[in-house]
N, C-alpha and C positions, 0 to 999 in steps of 0.2 A: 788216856795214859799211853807211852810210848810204849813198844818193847822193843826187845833186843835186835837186832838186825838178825837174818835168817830164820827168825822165829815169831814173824811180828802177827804169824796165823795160829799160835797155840798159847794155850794158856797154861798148860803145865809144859815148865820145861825141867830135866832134870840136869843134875851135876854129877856125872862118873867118875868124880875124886872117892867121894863123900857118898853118893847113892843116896842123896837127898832130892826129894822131890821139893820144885818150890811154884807156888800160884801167882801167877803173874797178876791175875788180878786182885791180888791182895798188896798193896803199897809196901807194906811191911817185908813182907816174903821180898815182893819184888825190888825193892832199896837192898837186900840181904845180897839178892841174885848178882844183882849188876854190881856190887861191891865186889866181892870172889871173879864175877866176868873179869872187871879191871885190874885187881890187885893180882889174879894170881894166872891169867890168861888165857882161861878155860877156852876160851873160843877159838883162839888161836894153838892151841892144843888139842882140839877136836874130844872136846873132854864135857859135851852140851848133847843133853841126847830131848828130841819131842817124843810123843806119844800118840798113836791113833790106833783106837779112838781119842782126842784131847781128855780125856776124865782121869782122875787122880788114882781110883782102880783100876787102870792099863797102867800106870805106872806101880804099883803096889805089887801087881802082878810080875811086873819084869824087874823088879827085889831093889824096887827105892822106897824107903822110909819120905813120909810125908816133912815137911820143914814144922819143927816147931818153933815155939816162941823161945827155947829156953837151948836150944839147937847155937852151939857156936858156929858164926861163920864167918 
């Protein structure tokens, strides 16, 4: 599976719009990601934050809510 350019070594990456963490290696999540990348330019707005350690509790910790399924994006 690809990921995003600048982020192709983490698996959580988050969105600072929204404070939504999302798992790159989940399809789902990641279809969610790269749709917002495109449509609303986050990347280009420096609005993409990684994590390290990569684990979704380093992000939970630095106050992003995980992606759900029921999460609009």
């Amino acid at each position: 599976m690809s990921r995003l350019s600048r982020f192709e070594e983490y698996r959580f990456v988050g969105a600072r719009d929204t404070m939504i963490a999302y798992d790159c290696d989940d399809p789902d999540q990641f279809s969610a990601l790269k749709r917002r990348v495109q449509g609303h330019g986050l990347d280009r707005r420096n609005l993409l934050q990684a994590f390290a350690p990569d684990e979704l509790r380093e992000a939970v910790n630095r106050s992003f809510r995980p992606h759900r399924r029921d999460t609009v994006s």
